[in-house]
TORVO-286149 format. One record per residue (C-alpha): residue number from 0; x, z, y; residue in one letter. Coordinates in pm, 1 decimal. Layout:
REM TORVO-286149
 pos        X        Z        Y code
 NUM        X        Z        Y    A
...
END
This chain:
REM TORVO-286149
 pos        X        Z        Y code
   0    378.6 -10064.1  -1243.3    X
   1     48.5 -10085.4   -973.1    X
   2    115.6 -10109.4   -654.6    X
   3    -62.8  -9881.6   -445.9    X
   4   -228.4 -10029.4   -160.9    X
   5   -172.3  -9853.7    168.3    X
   6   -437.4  -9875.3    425.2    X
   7   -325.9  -9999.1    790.6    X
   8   -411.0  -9948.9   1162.6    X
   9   -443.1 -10221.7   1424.1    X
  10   -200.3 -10172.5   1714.2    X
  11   -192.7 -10376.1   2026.1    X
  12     39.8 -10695.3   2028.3    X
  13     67.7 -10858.1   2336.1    X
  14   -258.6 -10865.2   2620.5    X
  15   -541.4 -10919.1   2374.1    X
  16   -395.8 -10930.5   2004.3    X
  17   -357.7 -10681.8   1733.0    X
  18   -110.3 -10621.9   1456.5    X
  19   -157.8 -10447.1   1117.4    X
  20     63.8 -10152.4   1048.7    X
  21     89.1  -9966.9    705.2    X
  22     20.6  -9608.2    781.3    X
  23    248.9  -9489.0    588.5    X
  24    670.3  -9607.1    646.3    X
  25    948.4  -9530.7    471.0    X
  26   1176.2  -9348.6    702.9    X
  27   1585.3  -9357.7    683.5    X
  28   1641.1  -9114.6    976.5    X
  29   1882.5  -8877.8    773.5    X
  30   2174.2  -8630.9    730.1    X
  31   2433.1  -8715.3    603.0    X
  32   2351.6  -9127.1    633.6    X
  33   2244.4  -9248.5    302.6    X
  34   2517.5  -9439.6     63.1    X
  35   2413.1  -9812.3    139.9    X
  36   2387.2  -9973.4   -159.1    X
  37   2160.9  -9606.2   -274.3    X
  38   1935.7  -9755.9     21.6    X
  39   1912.6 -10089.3    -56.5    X
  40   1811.3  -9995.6   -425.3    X
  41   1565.0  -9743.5   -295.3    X
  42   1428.6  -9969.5    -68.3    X
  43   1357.2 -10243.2   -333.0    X
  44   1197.4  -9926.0   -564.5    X
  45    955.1  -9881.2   -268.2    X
  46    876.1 -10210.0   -219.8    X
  47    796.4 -10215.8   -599.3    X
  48    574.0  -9889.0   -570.7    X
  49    359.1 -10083.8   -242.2    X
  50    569.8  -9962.8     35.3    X
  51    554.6 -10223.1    315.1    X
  52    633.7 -10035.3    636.5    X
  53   1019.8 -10005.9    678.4    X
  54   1163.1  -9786.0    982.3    X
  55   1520.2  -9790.4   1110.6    X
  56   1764.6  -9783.4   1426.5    X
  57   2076.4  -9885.3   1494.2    X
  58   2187.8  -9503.6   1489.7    X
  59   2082.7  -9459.1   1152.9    X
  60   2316.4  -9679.9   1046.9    X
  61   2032.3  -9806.4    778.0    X
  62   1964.9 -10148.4    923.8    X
  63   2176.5 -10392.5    757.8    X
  64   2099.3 -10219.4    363.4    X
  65   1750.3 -10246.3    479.4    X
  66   1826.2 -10634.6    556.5    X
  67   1953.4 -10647.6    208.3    X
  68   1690.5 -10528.9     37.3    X
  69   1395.4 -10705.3    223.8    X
  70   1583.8 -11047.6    152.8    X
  71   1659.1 -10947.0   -246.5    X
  72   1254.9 -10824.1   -239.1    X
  73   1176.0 -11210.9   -150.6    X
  74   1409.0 -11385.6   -327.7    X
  75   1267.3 -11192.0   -635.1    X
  76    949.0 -11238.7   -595.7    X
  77    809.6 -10927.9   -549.6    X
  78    645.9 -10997.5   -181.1    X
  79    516.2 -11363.0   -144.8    X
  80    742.0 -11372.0    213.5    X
  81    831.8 -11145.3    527.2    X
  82    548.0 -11128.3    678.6    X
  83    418.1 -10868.8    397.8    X
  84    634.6 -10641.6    559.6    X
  85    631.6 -10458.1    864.9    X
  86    949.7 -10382.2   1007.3    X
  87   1052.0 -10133.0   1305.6    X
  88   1379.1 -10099.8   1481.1    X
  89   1441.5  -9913.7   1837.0    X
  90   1668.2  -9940.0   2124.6    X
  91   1966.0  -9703.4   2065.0    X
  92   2100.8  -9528.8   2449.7    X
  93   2344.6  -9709.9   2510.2    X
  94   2164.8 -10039.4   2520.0    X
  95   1901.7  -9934.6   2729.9    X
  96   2013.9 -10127.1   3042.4    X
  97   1952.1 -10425.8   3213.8    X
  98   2080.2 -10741.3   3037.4    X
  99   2150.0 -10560.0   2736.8    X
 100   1804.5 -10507.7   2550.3    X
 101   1780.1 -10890.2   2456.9    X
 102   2124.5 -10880.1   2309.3    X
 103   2044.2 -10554.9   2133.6    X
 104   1735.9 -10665.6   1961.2    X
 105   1923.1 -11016.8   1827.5    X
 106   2194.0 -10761.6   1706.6    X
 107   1958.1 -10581.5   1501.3    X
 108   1741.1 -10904.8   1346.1    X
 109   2115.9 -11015.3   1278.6    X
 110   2161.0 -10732.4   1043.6    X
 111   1823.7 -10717.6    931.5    X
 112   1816.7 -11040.3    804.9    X
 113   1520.0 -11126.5   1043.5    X
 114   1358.8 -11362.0   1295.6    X
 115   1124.7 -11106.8   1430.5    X
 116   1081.5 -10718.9   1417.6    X
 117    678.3 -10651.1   1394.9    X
 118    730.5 -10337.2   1627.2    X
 119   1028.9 -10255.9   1859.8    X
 120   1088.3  -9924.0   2042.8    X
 121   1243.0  -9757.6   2351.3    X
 122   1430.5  -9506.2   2146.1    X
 123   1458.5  -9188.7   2336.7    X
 124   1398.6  -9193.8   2677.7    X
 125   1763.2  -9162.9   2827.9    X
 126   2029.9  -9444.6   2882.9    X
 127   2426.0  -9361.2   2791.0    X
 128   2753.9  -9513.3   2867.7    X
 129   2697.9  -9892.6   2793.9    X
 130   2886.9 -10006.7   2490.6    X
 131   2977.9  -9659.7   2309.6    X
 132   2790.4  -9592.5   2007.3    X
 133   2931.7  -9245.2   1936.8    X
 134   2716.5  -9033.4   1760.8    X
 135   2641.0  -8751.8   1945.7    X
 136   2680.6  -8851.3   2272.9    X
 137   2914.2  -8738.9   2473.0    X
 138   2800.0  -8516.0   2732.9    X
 139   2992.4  -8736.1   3037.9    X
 140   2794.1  -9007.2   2866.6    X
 141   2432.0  -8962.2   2945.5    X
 142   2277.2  -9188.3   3234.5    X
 143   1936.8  -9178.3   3356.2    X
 144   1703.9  -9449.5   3227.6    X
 145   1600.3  -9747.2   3490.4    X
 146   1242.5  -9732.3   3309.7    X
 147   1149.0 -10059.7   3546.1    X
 148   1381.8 -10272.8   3444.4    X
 149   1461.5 -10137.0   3028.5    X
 150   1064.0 -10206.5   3004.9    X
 151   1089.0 -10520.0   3139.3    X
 152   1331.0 -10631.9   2911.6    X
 153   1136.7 -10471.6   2599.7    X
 154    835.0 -10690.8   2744.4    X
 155   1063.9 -10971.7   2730.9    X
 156   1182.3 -10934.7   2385.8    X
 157    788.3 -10945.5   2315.3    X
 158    777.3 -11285.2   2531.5    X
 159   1026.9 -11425.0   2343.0    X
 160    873.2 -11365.3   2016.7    X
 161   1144.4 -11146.3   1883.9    X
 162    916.8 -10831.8   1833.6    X
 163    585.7 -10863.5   1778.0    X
 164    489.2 -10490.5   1909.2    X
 165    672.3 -10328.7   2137.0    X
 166    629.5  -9861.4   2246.1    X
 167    795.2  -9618.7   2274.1    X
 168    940.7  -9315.1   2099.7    X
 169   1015.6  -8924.1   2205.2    X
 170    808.7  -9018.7   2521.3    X
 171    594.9  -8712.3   2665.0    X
 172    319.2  -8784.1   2849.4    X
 173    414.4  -8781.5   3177.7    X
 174    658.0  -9043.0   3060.8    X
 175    449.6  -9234.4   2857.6    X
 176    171.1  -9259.5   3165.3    X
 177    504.4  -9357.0   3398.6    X
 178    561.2  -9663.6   3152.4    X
 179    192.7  -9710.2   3153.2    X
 180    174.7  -9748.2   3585.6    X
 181    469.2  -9980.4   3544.8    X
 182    398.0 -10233.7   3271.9    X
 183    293.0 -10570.1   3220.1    X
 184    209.8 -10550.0   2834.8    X
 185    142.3 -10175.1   2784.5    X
 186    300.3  -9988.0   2474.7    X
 187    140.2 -10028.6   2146.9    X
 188    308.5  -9736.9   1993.7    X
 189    458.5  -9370.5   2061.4    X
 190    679.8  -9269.9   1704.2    X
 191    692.9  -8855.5   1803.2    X
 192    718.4  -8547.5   1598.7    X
 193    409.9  -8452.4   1471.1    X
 194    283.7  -8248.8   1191.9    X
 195     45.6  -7927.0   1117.2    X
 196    291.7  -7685.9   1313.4    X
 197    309.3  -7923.8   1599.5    X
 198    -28.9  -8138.9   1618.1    X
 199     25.1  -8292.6   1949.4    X
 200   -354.3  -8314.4   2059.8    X
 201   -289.5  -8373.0   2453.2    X
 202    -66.5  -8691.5   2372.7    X
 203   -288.2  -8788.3   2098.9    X
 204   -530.7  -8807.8   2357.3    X
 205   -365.6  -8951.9   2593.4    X
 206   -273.2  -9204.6   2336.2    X
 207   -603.0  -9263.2   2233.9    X
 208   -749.1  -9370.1   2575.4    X
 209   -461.6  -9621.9   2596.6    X
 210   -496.6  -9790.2   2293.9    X
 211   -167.5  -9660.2   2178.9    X
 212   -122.9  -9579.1   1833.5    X
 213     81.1  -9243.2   1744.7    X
 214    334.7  -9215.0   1457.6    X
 215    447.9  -8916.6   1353.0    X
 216    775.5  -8848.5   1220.2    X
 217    900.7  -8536.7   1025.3    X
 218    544.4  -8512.2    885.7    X
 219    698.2  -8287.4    646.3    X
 220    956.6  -8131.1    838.4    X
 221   1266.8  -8295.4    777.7    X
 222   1395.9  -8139.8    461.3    X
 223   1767.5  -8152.6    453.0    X
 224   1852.6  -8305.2    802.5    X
 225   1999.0  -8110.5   1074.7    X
 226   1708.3  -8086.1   1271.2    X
 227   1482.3  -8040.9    948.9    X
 228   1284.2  -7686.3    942.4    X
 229   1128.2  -7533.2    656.3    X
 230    820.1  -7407.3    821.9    X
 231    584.7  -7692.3    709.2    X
 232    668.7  -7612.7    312.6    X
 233    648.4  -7259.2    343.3    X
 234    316.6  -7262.4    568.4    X
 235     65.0  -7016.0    371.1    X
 236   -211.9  -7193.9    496.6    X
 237    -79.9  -7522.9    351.0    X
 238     26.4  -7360.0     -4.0    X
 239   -351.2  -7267.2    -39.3    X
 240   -479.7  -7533.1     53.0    X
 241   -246.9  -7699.6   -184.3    X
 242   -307.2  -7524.5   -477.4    X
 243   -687.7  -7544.3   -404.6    X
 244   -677.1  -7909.2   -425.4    X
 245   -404.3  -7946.3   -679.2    X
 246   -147.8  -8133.8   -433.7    X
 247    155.5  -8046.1   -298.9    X
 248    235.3  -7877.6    -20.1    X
 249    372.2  -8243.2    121.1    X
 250     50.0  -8459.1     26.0    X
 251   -193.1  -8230.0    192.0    X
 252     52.6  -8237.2    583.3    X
 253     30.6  -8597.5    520.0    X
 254   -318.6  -8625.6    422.1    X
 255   -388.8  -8412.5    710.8    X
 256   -184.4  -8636.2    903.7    X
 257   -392.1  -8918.7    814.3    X
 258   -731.8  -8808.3    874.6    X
 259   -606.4  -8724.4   1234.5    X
 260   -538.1  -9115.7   1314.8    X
 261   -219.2  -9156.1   1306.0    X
 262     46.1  -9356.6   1122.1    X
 263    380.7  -9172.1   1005.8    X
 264    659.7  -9239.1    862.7    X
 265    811.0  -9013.0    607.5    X
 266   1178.2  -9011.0    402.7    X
 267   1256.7  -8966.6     18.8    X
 268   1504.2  -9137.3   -125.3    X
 269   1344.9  -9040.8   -505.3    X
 270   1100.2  -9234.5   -704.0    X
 271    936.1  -8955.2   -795.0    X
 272    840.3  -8830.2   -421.9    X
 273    763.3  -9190.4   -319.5    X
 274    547.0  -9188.5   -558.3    X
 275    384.3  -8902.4   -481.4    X
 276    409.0  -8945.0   -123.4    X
 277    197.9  -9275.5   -180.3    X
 278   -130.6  -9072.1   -339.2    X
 279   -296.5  -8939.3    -63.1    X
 280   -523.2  -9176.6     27.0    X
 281   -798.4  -9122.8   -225.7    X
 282   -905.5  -8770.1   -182.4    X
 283   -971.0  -8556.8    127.5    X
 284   -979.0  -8274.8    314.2    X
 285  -1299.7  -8068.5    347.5    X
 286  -1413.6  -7994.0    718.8    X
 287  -1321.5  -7617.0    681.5    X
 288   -945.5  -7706.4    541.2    X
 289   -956.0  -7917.7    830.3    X
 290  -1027.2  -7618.2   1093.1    X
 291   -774.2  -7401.1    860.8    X
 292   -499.0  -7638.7    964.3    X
 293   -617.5  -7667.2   1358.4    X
 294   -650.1  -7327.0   1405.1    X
 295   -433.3  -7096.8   1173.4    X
 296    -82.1  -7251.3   1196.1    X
 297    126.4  -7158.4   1477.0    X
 298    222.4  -7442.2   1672.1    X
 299    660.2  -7503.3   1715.0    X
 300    800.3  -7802.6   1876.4    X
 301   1094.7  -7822.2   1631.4    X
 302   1298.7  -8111.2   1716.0    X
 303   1378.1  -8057.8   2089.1    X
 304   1599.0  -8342.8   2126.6    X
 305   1903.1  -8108.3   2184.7    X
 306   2125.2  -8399.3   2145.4    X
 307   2031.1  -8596.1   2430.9    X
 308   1999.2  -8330.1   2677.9    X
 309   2359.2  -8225.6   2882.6    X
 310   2402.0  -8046.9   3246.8    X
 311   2595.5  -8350.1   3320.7    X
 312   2317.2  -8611.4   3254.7    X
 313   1959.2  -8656.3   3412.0    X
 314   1805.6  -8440.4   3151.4    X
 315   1918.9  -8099.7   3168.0    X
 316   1692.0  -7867.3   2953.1    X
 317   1445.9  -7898.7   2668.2    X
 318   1133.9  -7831.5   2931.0    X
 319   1260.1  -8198.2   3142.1    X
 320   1316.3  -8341.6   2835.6    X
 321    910.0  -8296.8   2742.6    X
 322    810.6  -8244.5   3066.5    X
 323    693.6  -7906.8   3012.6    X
 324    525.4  -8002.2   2669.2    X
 325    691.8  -7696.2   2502.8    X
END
């Protein structure tokens, strides 16, 4: 089988160095959580297709299968050692206090088997109750975020060289340029939704000028999840585009997702669509598919972080949760 190689972006590590990042990650945000020892084999069948870029959380519940697999992947000999991959993890709520983000991160490298994440993120931007992990959170539960002190701590977890990288994810831009006045080593990443029926150009350009690096998640619309939507895979303007180029419907959003810049980091759990997902960097777009996409899909925030948002808590309605960005 021949690998395919995946091209990578350099994101900021630290005040002066950069890190390579596969563009493309194999996601395990899902609904229902996957079986873990499905995972773990999956994982290892990506790994043997060229898949380098693993992301996870502790409320995925995917860490420690992940763990499994990266240590099987070296023991066998199919990467030469760790640092092949690139490995993200993110802060879950209840964590995101002071004196509990070191402790969080070793928890994670614990069950991934690691010494070091290569990228480390501020989850959503909203504390809870410290030391409840219930999934969703309870609406008594949410606390606003001390953004001061949780970034601190994330800078410190970089200082201590137990993430390489550290951003931010679900972060609109008036609370990615709050992190921005605040911090010491600036974010290197924002992981958002993006995809052709929400393209995100304001934050992408806000990114941009900051030397932040965007990755989009549910590139393809989240298939099967709870907050998945089918409007990406039933986009006309997609399907012809598709059929013009002889690709899927789900090679040409990620292509398209790829010329624009970004990384991303999209789920299967099939050989066949890992595969597939995989051949998209060898052909492109034409300039006019290109304005198709920009200008003939109706743009829809779909994932508007219902599940953090409660009257109770300090964000009380989709528009405060994105600051408008709606």
């Amino acid at each position: 089988m021949s690998l395919i190689p995946v091209p990578t972006l350099a994101i900021r590590s630290g005040p002066s160095g950069h890190h390579s990042m596969p563009v493309l990650g194999f996601g395990t945000a899902a609904s229902p959580i996957p079986e873990p020892t499905m995972l773990k084999e999956t994982v290892i069948e990506a790994i043997k297709l060229g898949y380098r870029h693993f992301d996870t959380s502790p409320r995925y519940q995917t860490e420690e299968p992940i763990g499994e697999a990266l240590a099987e992947a070296v023991s066998l000999g199919l990467v030469r050692s760790r640092s092949e991959f690139f490995i993200t993890t993110k802060l879950w709520c209840a964590d995101a206090h002071g004196g509990l983000v070191v402790p969080a991160i070793k928890r994670s490298l614990k069950n991934l088997k690691l010494d070091y994440l290569d990228l480390y993120l501020i989850h959503w931007p909203v504390s809870s109750k410290p030391g409840k992990y219930k999934f969703p959170i309870d609406e008594d539960d949410f606390l606003p975020m001390d953004f001061e002190v949780v970034w601190s701590e994330m800078e410190e977890c970089q200082r201590l060289g137990l993430a390489k990288c550290i951003g931010v994810s679900n972060f609109s831009c008036k609370k990615l340029q709050h992190i921005l006045s605040i911090a010491k080593i600036p974010p290197s990443v924002n992981q958002v939704e993006m995809s052709p029926i929400w393209q995100q150009r304001k934050l992408r350009e806000l990114c941009s000028s900051n030397d932040i690096v965007v990755t989009a998640y549910s590139v393809l619309g989240s298939r099967g999840a709870f907050w998945g939507t089918p409007k990406i895979m039933e986009s006309d303007v997609l399907k012809e585009i598709a059929e013009a180029k002889e690709k899927t419907v789900a090679q040409v959003s990620m292509r398209w997702a790829y010329e624009q810049g970004v990384s991303m980091v999209v789920k299967s759990f099939t050989k066949e669509r890992l595969e597939e997902n995989l051949k998209i960097f060898d052909w492109s777009l034409t300039e006019e598919e290109t304005q198709r996409i920009s200008t003939e899909i109706p743009q829809f925030r779909n994932l508007g972080g219902e599940v953090y948002i409660s009257k109770k808590g300090p964000i009380k309605s989709v528009a405060e949760m994105w600051d408008g960005e709606i």
